[in-house]
One Martini backbone bead per residue (centre of mass of N, CA, C, O) as a GRO file, in nm:
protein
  254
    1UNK     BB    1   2.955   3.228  -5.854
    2UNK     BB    2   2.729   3.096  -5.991
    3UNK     BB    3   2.378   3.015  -5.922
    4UNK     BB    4   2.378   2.705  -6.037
    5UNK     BB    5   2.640   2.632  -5.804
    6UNK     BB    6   2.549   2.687  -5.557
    7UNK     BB    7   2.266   2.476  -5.553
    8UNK     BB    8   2.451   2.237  -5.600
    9UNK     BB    9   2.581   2.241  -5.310
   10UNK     BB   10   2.332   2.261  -5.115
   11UNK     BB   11   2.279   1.970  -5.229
   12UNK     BB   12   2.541   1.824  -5.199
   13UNK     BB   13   2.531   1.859  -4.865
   14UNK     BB   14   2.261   1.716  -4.801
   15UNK     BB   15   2.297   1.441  -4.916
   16UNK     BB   16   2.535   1.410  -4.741
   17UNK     BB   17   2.399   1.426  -4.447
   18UNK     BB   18   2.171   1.204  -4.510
   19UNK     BB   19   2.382   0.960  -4.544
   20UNK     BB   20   2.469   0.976  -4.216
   21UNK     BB   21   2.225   1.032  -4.105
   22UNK     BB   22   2.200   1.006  -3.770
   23UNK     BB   23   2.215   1.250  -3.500
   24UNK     BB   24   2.370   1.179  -3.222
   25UNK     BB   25   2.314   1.168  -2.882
   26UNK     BB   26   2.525   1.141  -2.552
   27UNK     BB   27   2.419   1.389  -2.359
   28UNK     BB   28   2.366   1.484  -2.062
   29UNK     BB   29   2.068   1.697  -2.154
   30UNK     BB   30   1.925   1.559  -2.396
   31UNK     BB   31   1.711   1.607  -2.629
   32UNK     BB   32   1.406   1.597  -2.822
   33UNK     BB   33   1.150   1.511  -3.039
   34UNK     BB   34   0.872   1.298  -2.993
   35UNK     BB   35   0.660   1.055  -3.068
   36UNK     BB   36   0.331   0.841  -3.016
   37UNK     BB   37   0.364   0.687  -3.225
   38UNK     BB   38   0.347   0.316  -3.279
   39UNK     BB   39   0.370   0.200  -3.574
   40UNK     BB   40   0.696   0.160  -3.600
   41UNK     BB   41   0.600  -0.087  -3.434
   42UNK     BB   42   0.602  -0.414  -3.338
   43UNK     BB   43   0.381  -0.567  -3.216
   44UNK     BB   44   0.493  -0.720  -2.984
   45UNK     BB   45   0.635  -0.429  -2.843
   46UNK     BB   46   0.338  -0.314  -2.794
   47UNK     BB   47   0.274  -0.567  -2.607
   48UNK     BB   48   0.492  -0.530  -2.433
   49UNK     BB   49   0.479  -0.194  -2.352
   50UNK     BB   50   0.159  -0.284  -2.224
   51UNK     BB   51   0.265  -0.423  -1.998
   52UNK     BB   52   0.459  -0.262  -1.880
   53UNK     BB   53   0.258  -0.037  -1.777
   54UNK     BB   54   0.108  -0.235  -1.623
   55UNK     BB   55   0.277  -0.261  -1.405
   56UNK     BB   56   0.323   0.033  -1.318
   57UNK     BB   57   0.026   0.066  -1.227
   58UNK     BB   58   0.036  -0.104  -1.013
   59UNK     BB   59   0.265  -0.033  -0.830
   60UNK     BB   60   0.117   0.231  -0.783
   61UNK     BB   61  -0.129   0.112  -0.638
   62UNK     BB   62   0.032  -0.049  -0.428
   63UNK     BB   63   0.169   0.226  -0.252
   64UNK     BB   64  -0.111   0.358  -0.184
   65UNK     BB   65  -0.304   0.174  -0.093
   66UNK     BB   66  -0.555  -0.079   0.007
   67UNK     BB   67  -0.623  -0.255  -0.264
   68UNK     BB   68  -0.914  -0.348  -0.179
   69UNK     BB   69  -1.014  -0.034  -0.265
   70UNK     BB   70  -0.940  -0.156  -0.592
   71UNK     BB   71  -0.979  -0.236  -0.894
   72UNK     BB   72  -0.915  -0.466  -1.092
   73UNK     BB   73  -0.910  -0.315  -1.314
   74UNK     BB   74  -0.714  -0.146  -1.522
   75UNK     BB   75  -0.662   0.191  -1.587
   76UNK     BB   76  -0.646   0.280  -1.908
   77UNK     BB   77  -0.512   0.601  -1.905
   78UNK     BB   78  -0.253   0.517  -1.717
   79UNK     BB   79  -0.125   0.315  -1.893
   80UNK     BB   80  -0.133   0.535  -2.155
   81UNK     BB   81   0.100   0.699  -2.010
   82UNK     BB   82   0.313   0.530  -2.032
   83UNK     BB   83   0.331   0.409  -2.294
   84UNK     BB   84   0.381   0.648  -2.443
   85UNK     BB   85   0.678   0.730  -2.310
   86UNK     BB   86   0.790   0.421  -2.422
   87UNK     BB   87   0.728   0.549  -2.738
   88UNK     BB   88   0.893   0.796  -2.713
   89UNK     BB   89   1.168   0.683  -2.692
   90UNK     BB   90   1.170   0.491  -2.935
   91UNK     BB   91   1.159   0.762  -3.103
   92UNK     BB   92   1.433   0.884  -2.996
   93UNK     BB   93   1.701   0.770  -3.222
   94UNK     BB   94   1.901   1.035  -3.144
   95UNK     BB   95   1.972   0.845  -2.901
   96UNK     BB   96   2.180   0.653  -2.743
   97UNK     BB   97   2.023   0.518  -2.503
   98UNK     BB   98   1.775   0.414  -2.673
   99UNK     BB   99   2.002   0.178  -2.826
  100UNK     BB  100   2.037   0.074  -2.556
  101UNK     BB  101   1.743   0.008  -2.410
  102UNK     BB  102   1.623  -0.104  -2.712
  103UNK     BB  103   1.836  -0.304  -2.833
  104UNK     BB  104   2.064  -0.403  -2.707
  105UNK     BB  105   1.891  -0.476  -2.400
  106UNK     BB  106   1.588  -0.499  -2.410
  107UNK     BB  107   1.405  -0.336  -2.215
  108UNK     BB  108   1.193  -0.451  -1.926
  109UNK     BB  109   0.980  -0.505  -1.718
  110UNK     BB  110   0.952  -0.645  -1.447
  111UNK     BB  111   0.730  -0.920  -1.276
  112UNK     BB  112   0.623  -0.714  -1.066
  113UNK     BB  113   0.383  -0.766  -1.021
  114UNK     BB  114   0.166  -0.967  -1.089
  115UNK     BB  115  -0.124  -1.012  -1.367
  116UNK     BB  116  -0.262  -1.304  -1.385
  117UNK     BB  117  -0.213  -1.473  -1.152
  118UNK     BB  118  -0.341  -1.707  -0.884
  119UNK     BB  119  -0.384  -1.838  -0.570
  120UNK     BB  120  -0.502  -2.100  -0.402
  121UNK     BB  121  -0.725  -2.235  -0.114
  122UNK     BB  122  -0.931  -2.514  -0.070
  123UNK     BB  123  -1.149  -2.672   0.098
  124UNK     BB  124  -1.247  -3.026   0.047
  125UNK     BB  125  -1.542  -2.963   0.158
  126UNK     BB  126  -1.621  -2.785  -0.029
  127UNK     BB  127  -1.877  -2.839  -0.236
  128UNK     BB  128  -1.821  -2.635  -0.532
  129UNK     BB  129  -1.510  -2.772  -0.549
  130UNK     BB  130  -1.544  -3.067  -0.636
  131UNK     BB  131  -1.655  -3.002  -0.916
  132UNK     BB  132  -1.468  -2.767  -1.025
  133UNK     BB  133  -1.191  -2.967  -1.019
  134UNK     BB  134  -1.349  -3.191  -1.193
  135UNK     BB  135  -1.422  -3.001  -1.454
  136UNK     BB  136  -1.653  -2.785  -1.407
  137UNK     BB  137  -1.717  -2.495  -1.573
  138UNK     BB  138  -1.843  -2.439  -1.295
  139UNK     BB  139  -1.916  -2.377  -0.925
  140UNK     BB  140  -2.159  -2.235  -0.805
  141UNK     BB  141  -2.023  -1.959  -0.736
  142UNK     BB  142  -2.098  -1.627  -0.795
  143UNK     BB  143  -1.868  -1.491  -0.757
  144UNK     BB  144  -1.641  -1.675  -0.928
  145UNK     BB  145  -1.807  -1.678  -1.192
  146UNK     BB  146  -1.811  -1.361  -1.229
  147UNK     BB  147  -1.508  -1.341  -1.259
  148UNK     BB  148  -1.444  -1.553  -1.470
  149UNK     BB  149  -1.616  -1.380  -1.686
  150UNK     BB  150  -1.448  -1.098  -1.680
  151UNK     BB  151  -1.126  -1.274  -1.661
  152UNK     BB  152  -1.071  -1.527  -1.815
  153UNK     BB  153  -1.020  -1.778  -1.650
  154UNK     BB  154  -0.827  -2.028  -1.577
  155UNK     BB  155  -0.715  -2.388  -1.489
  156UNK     BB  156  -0.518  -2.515  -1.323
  157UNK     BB  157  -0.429  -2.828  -1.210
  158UNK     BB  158  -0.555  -2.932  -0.929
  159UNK     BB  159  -0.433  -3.013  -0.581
  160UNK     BB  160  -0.410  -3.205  -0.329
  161UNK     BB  161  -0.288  -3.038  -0.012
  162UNK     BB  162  -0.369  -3.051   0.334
  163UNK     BB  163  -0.735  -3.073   0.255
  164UNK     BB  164  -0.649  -2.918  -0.017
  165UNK     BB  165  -0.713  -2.687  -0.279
  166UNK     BB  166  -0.465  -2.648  -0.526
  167UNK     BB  167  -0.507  -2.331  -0.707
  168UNK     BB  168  -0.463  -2.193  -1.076
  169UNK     BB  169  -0.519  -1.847  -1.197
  170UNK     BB  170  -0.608  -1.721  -1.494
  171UNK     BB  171  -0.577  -1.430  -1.673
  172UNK     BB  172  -0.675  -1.298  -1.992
  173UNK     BB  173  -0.550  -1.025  -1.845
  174UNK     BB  174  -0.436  -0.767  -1.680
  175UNK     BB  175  -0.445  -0.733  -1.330
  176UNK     BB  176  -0.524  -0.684  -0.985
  177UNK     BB  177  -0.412  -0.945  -0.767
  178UNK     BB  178  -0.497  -0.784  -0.497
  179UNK     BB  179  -0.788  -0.708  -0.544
  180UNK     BB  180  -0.878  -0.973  -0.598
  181UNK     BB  181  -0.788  -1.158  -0.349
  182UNK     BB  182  -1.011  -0.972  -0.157
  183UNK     BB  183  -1.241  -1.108  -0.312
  184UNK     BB  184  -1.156  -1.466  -0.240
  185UNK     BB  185  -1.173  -1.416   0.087
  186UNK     BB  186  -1.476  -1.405   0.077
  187UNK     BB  187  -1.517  -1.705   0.001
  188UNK     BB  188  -1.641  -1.986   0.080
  189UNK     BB  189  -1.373  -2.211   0.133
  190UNK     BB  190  -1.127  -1.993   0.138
  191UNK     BB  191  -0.799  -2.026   0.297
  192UNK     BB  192  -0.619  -1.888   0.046
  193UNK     BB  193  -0.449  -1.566  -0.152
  194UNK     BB  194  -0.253  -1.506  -0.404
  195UNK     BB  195   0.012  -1.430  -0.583
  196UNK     BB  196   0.211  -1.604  -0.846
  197UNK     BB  197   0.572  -1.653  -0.747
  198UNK     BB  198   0.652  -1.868  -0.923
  199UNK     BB  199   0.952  -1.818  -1.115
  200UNK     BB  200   1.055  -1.506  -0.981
  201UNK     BB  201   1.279  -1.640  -0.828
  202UNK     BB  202   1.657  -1.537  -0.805
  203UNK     BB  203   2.014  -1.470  -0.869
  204UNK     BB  204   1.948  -1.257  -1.064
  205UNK     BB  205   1.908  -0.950  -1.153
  206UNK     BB  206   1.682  -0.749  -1.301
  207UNK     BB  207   1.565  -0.621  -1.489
  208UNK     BB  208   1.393  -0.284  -1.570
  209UNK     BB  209   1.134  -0.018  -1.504
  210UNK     BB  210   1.075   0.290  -1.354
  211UNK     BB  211   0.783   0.539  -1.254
  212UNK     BB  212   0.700   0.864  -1.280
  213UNK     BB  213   0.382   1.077  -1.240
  214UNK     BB  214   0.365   1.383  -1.328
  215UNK     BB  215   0.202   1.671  -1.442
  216UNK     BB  216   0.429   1.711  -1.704
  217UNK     BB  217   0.553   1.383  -1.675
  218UNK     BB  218   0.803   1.155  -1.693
  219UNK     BB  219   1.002   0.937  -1.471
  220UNK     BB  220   1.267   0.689  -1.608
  221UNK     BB  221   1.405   0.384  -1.525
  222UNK     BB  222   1.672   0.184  -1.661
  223UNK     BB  223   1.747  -0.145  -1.577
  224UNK     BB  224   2.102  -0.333  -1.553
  225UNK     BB  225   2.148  -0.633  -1.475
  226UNK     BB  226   2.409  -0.815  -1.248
  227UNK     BB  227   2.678  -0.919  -1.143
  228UNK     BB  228   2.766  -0.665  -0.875
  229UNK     BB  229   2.599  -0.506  -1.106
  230UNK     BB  230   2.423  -0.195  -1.206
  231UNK     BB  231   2.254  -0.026  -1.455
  232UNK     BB  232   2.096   0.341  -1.509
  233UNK     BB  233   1.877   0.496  -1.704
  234UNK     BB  234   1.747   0.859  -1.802
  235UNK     BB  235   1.437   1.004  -1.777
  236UNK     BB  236   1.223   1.212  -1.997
  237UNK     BB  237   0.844   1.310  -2.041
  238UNK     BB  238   0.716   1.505  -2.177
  239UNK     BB  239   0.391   1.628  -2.279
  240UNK     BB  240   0.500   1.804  -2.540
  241UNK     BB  241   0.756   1.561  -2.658
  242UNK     BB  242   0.971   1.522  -2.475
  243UNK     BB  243   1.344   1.395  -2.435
  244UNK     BB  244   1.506   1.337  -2.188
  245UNK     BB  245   1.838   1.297  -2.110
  246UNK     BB  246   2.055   1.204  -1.772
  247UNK     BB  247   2.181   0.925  -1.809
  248UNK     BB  248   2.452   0.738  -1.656
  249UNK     BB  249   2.454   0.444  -1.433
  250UNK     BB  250   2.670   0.288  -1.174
  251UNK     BB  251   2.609  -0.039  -0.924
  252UNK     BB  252   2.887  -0.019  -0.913
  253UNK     BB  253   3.148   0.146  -1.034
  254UNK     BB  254   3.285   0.071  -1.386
   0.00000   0.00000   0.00000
């Protein structure tokens, strides 16, 4: 066969293994080289991504105890590790497990604990609480203004009930809300607070995403919830940037 008969077929073999995409692997023990760049990542998708992360790093930090001597804002290194490895899996493209938690059932970790939320009872006498209930843009006690301008507080409608103020205070960006809580109990006139766990609570299992950060790696479980049954994939995420597959279970086996 002359040269140029040759390099026609090297040519048309190539073009023909490209028209057929990429090569899915869906054996547990599958391998990948990811990037972790997130640019091809929806803007949506890269805020979801960064939320999860965020939850992910406060169950750490409250795993570890003490909440009260740790700082309210989230270490941002550390939420930057999680994010990572969750858009290493995204761009995991040829595993087919990734076109699961990615695509198909689009897990994202459950909102436990609360990034934002805040529930306090104020007693009724407190003098800083009664205007501040009735809309004055400050309360005039100097820790919870301090607060407020830090964490961009807003706070909803708040209700008298059993000689108390019930406030619900919304932080404008995600931070630790155990730590916060742990501050909010030594102003005078606070008689308890909370995370606000209200409507987080149901009978369906959540999705959910758990993970551990290792020396060299990540290591993430997609959960999908169901009546009955839960399914988990299993992933790993090297520092080097590979993602390893490590399969798929069911609970029961289904």
């Amino acid at each position: 066969m002359h040269r140029p008969a040759i390099i026609s077929l090297v040519v048309l073999f190539a073009l023909s293994a490209c028209s057929k995409g990429i090569t899915k692997l869906s054996d547990p023990g599958s391998t990948v080289r990811a990037s972790s760049n997130d640019q091809s990542l929806p803007i949506s998708l890269r805020e979801q991504y960064w939320r999860d992360a965020s939850i992910l790093v406060v169950r750490e930090i409250n795993e570890e105890g003490g909440p009260q001597n740790d700082s309210i804002e989230l270490p941002r290194s550390e939420i930057q590790t999680y994010y990572d490895s969750l858009v290493r899996i995204f761009n995991a493209q040829q595993l087919v497990a990734r076109d699961e938690v990615v695509v198909k059932y689009a897990i994202h970790a459950f909102e436990s604990p609360r990034l934002q939320e805040c529930l306090m009872g104020i007693a009724d006498t407190t003098a800083w609480a009664i205007s501040w209930v009735q809309g004055a843009t400050t309360s005039g006690n100097a820790t919870l203004d301090s607060l407020a301008s830090i964490y961009g507080f807003s706070m909803r409608t708040p209700a008298l009930m059993n000689n108390q103020f019930f406030v619900e205070l919304m932080a404008d960006h995600p931070i630790n809300i155990e730590a916060l809580v742990s501050v909010l109990m030594t102003i005078p006139g606070v008689v308890w607070a909370c995370e606000n766990q209200l409507g987080t609570l149901g009978g369906w299992p959540p999705d959910d995403i758990t993970a551990e950060v290792l020396s060299d790696r990540v290591e993430l479980v997609f959960f999908r919830g169901g009546w009955g049954f839960n399914i988990a994939w299993r992933f790993t995420v090297y520092a080097i940037g590979v993602v390893e597959y490590h399969g798929m279970s069911s609970y029961p086996p289904m």
